[in-house]
N, C-alpha and C positions, 0 to 999 in steps of 0.2 A: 334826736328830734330836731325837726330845722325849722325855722321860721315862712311866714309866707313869702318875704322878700327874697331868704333865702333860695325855697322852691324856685321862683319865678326863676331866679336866676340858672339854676339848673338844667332845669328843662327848656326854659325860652320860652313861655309862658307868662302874659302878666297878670298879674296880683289879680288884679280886678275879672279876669277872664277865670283864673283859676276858683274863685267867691261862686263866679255865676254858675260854674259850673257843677259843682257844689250845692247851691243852690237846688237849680232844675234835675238833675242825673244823681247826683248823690254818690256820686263818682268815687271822690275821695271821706277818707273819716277824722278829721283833725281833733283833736284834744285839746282841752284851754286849758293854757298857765293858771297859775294865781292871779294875774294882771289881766286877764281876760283874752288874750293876744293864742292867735291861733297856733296849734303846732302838729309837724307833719311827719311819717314815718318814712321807711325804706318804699313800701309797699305801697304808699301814697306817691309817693315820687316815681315807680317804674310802672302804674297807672296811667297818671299824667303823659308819661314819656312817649308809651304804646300809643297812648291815644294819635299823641301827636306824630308820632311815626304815621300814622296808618292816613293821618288827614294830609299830612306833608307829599309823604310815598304813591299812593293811592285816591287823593281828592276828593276825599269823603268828607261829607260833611261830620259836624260832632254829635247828633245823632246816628248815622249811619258806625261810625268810629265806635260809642258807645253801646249801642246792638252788639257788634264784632266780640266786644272785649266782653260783654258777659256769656257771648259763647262759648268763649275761650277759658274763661274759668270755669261756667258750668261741667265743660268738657273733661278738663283739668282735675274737676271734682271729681267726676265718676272714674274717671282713668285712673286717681288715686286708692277709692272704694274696690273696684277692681281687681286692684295689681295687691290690695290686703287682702281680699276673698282668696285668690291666686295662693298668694306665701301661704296662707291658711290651712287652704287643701291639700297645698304639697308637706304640711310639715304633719296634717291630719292622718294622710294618706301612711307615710314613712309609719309613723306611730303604730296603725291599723297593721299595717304590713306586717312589722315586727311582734305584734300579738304584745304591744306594751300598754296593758289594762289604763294603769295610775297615767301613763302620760299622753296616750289618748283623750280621757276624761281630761283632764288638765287642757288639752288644745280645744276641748269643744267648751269647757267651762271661759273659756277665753275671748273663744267667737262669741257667746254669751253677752259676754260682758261689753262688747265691741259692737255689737248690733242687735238689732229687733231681730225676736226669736225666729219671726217668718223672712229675713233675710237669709239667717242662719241655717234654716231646714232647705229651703229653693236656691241657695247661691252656695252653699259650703257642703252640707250632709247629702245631700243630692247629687251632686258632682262626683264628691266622693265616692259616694257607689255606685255612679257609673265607671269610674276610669277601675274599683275594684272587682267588679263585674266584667268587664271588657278585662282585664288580665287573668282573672280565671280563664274567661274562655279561650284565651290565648297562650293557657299552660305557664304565665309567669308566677301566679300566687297559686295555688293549696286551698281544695274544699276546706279544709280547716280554717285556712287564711279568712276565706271568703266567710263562712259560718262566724267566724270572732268580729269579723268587722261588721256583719248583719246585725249580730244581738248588741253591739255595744251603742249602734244607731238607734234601734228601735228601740232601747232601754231609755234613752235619753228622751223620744219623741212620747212612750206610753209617760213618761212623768208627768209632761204638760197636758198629757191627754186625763189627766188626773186632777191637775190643780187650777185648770178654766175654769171660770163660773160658766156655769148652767141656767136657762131662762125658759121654766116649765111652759112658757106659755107657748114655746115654739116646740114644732114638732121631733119626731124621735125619726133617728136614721140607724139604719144597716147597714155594714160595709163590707166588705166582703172578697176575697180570691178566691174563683172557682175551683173546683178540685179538678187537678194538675197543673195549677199555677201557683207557683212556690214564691213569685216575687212580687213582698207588699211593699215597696218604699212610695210610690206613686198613692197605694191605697192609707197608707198613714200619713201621708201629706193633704191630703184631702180629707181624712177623717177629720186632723189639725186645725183644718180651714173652717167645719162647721162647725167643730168644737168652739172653735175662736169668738163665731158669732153666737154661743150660746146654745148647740142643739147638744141633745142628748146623744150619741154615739156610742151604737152596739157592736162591738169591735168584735169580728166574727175572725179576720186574718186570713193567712194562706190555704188553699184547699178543704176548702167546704163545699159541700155538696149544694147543690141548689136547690135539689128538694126539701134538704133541711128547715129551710130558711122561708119554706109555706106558711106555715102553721106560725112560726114565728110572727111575721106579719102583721098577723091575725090578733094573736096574743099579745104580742107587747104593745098595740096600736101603731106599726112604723107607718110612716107618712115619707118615706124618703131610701131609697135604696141604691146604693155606690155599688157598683160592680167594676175592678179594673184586673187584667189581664193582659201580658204579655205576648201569650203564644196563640197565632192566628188561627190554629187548631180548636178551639176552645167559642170561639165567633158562634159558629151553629146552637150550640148548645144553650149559651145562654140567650141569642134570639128565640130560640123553641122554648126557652122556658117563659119567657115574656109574652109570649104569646100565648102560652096556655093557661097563664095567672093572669092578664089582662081583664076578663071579663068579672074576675070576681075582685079585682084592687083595681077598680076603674082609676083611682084619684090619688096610687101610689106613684112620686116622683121620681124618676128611674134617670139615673147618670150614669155613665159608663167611659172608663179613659183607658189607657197603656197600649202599648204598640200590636197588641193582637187585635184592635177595630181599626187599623191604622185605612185597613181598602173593604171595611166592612158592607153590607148589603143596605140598598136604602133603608130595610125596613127597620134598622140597627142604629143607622145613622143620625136622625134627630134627637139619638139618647147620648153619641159622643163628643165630647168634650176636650180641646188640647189640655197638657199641664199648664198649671200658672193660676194665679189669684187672678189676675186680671181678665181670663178664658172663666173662671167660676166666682167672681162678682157676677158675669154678665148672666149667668146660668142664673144665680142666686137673685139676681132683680126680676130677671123673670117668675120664678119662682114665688115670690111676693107678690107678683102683680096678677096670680091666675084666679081668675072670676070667681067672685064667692069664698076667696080665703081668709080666712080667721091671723093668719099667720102675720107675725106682730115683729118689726123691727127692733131687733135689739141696741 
């Protein structure tokens, strides 16, 4: 720890400059002795330093200097969250590959503990199943491979989908893969998302029929229906079915995501949605805001 005299001398900074600064920016974070007398770290010192590099070097003011330098850490921040999501996937991936049950769960119980579970699903379990999807297709892993790393995902993702509270007051959703789309990670990350705010979610999963899911509707009162699909094959069918159920669920809320609406038809298009929280907050506010809704913020 060094003193403020100290500093000054350091960096070439005076005492009084370095207070003011302090002060107004809050720049640096000093500690008090027992004698009340300031004191300074490493970190506080290579602060000050930048700063004054950057005002020396470059003729910035110390506003300007100070902008720069919480870039710089901001940046620093995510680049470190980053480069841990990164190790994460790769030691996730290895684990998955190797069909190693116990040390799988062990790397995801990990990410767990290291971030918010919706970091966790969109930055780490997500990735993961693409880069083990892209090597199936490309003959380096084993349907087996691929199958082991699928259920060990979605085992982990139906838990939470288990222990979210619920908030009857908001309405119930159906989610759903048409049949011959076999891949839900998209449709359980979105399930996730409403779950999170409280809806009810009727998890139907890969290849169900569409007609099924009529009467359903009907019966369990859904107010909300998730359609996500892969394969652009598939596009027709579920706008035909939208169209034919329209006139009797005037007031059912219809989303639709995954790379088979990726060049969908307009009439398709107001129901698609990218991935991301951020792409279904915006969904989700509108939602709340449609004329006449009872629908109640959780």
């Amino acid at each position: 720890m060094y003193s403020i005299r100290k500093v000054s001398q350091l960096v070439g900074i005076p005492a009084v400059t370095i207070r003011a600064w302090e002060n107004r920016y809050q720049l640096t974070e000093p500690i008090r002795s027992t004698g009340g007398h300031r004191l300074y770290r490493d970190a506080d010192i290579d602060a000050l330093r930048w700063i004054k590099q950057q005002m020396d070097g470059h003729h910035l003011k110390i506003s300007e200097a100070v902008t720069l330098y919480r870039d710089k850490m901001a940046n620093s921040a995510v680049g470190t969250i980053e480069c841990r999501f990164a190790s994460l996937i790769d030691r996730l991936y290895r684990e998955l590959a190797d069909l190693n049950t116990v040390q799988a769960n062990e790397v995801i119980d990990l990410c767990f503990s290291l971030f918010h579970h919706e970091e966790v699903f969109h930055h780490i379990l997500t990735p993961v199943m693409k880069q083990i999807g892209a090597a199936w297709e490309h003959g380096l892993l084993s349907v087996a491979q691929e199958h082991f790393a699928s259920q060990i995902i979605i085992q982990r993702c139906t838990q939470f989908m288990r222990i979210l509270p619920l908030n009857p007051q908001l309405p119930r959703a159906v989610a759903l893969c048409p049949q011959g789309e076999h891949h839900q990670m998209g449709l359980m990350l979105f399930s996730l998302f409403l779950r999170n705010k409280g809806h009810d979610v009727i998890y139907l999963g890969p290849d169900t029929p569409l007609d099924d899911i009529t009467d359903l509707i009907r019966a369990k009162n859904i107010e909300i229906a998730a359609i996500s699909a892969n394969n652009p094959k598939l596009a027709n069918s579920v706008e035909q079915w939208i169209a034919e159920n329209r006139q009797s669920y005037p007031e059912l809320a219809i989303i639709i995501g995954g790379d088979g609406f990726r060049n969908c038809s307009p009439t398709l298009a107001p129901h698609v949605y990218p991935p991301g929280p951020s792409e279904w907050d915006n969904w989700y506010r509108l939602l709340l805001r449609k004329s006449g809704s009872s629908y109640v913020q959780p």
